[in-house]
Backbone as numpy.savetxt, mean C-alpha at the origin, in Angstrom:
# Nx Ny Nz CAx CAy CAz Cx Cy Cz
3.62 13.74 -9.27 3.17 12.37 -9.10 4.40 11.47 -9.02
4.41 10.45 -7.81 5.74 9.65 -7.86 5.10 8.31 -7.76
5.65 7.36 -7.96 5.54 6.08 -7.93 6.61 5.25 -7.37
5.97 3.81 -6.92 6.85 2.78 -6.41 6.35 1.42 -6.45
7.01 0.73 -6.79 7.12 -0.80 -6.70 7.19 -1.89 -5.54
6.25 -2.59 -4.84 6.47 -2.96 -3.77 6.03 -4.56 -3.89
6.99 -5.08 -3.31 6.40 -7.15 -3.68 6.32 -7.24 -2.03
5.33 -8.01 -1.81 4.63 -8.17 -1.08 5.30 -9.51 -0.48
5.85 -9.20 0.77 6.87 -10.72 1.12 6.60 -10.75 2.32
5.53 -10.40 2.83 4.76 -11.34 4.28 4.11 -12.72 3.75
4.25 -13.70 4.33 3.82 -14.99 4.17 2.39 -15.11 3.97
1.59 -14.62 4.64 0.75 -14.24 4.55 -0.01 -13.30 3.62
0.30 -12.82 2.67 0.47 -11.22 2.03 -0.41 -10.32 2.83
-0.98 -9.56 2.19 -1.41 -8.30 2.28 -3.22 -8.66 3.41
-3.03 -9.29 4.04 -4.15 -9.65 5.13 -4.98 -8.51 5.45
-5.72 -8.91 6.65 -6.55 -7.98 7.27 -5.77 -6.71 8.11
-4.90 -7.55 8.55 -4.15 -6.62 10.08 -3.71 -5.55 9.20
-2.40 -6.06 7.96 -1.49 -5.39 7.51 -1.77 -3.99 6.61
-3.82 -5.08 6.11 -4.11 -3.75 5.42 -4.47 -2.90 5.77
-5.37 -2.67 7.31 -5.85 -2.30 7.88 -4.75 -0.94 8.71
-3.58 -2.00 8.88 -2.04 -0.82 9.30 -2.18 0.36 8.09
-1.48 -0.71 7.26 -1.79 0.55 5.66 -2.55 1.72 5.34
-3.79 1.24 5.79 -5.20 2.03 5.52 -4.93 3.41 6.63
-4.61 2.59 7.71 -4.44 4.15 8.90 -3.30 4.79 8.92
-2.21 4.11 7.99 -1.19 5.34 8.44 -1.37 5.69 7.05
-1.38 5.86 6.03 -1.58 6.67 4.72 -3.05 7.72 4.81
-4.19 6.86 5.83 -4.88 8.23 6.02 -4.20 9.76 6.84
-3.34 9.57 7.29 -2.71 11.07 7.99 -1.92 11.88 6.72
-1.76 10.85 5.71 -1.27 12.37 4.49 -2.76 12.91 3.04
-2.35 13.80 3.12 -2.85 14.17 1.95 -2.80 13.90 0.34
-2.09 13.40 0.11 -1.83 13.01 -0.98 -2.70 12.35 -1.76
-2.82 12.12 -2.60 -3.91 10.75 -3.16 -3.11 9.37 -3.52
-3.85 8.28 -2.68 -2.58 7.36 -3.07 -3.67 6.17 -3.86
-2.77 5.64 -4.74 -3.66 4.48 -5.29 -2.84 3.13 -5.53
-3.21 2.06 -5.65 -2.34 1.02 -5.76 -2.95 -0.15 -7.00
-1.94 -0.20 -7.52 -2.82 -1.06 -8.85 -2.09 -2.35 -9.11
-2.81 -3.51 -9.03 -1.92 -4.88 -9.26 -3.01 -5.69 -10.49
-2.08 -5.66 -11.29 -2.22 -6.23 -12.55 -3.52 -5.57 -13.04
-4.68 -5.38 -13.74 -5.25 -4.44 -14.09 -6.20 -3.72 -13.28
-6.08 -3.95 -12.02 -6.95 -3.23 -10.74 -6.31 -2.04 -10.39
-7.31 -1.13 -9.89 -6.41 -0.02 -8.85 -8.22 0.15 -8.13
-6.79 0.70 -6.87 -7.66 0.71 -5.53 -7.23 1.87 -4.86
-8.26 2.40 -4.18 -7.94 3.76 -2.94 -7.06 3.20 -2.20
-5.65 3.55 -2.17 -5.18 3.03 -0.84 -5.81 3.37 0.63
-6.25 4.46 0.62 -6.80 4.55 1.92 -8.06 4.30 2.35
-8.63 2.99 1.24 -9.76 2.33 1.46 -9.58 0.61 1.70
-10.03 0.40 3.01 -10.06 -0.97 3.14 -11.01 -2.02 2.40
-11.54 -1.88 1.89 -12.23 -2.73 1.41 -11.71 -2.43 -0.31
-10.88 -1.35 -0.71 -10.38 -1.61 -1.86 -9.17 -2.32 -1.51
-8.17 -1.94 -0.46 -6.91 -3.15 -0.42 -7.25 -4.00 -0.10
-8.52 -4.65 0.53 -8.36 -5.89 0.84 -9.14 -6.73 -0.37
-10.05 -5.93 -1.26 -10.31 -6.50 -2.68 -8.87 -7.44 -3.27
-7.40 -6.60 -3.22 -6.37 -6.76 -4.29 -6.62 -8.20 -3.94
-6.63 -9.01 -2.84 -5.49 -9.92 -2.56 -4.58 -10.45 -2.90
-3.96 -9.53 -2.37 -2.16 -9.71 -2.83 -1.77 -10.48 -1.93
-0.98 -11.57 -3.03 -0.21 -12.40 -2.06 0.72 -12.71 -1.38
1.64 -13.39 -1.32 3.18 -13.20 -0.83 3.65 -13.03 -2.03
4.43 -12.39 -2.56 4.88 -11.91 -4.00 4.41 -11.41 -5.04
2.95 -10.90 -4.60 2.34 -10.08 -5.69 3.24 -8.62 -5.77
3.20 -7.93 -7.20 3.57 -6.57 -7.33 2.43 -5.75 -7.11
2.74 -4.59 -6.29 2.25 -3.59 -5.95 2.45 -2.04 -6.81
1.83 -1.73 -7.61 2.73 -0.23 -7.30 1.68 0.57 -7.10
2.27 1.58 -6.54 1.79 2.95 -5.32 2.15 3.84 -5.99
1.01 4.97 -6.36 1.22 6.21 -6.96 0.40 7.01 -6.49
1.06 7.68 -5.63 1.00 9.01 -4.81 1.03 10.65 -5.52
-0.04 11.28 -5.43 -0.05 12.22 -5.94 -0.50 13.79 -5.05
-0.06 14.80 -4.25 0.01 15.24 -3.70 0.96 16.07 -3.00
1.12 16.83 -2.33 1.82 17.60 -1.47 3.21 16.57 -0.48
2.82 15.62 -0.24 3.56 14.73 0.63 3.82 13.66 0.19
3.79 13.43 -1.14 4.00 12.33 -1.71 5.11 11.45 -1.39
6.18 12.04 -1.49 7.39 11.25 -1.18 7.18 10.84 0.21
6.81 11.27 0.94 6.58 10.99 2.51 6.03 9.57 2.46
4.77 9.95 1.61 3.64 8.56 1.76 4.34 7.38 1.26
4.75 7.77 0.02 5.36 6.66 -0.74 7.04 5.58 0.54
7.08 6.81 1.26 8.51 6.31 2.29 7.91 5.58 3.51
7.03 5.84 4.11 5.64 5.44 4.88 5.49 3.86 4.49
4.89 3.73 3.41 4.91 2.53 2.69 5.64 1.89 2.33
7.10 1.81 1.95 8.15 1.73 1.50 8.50 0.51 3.15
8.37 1.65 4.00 8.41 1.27 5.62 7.96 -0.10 6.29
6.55 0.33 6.09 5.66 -1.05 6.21 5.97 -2.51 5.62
6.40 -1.98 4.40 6.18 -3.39 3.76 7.71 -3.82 4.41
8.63 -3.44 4.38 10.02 -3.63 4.33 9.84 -4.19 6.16
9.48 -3.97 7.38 9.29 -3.93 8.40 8.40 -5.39 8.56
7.47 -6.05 6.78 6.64 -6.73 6.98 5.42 -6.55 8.19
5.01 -5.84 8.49 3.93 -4.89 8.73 4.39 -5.44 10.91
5.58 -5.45 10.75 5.66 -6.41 12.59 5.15 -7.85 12.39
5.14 -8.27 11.76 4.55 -10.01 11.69 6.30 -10.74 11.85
């Protein structure tokens, strides 16, 4: 099981588009990923649980990936946010 820390620095935060990016590229691994901000956790690879968080521009994220490809997923994500999802 690995984990990561991610602040959320699209102006916008964590929207429809971005979660929706999220949601489809973490469905191609296996892993189990979950994301929990402040006492919530959510399927990452459920949209209607990331788009529950609403995370804002500077909310903390963390991502804990548990699986075969974990580090992958967790780098995947790592990706996105850092890329600000192309916005």
């Amino acid at each position: 099981m690995k984990e990561k820390i991610i602040i959320v620095s699209n102006k916008a935060g964590l929207h429809a588009r971005p979660a929706a990016t999220l949601v489809q590229t973490l469905s191609k691994y296996q892993s189990d990923i979950k994301i929990l901000k402040d006492d919530f956790e959510v399927d990452a690879k459920s949209i209607i649980g990331v788009m529950a968080l609403a995370a804002a521009c500077g909310s903390e994220l963390k991502f804990v990936a548990d699986g075969p490809d974990e580090c992958d997923a967790l780098d995947a994500i790592e990706s996105l946010f850092n890329s600000k999802f192309g916005e």
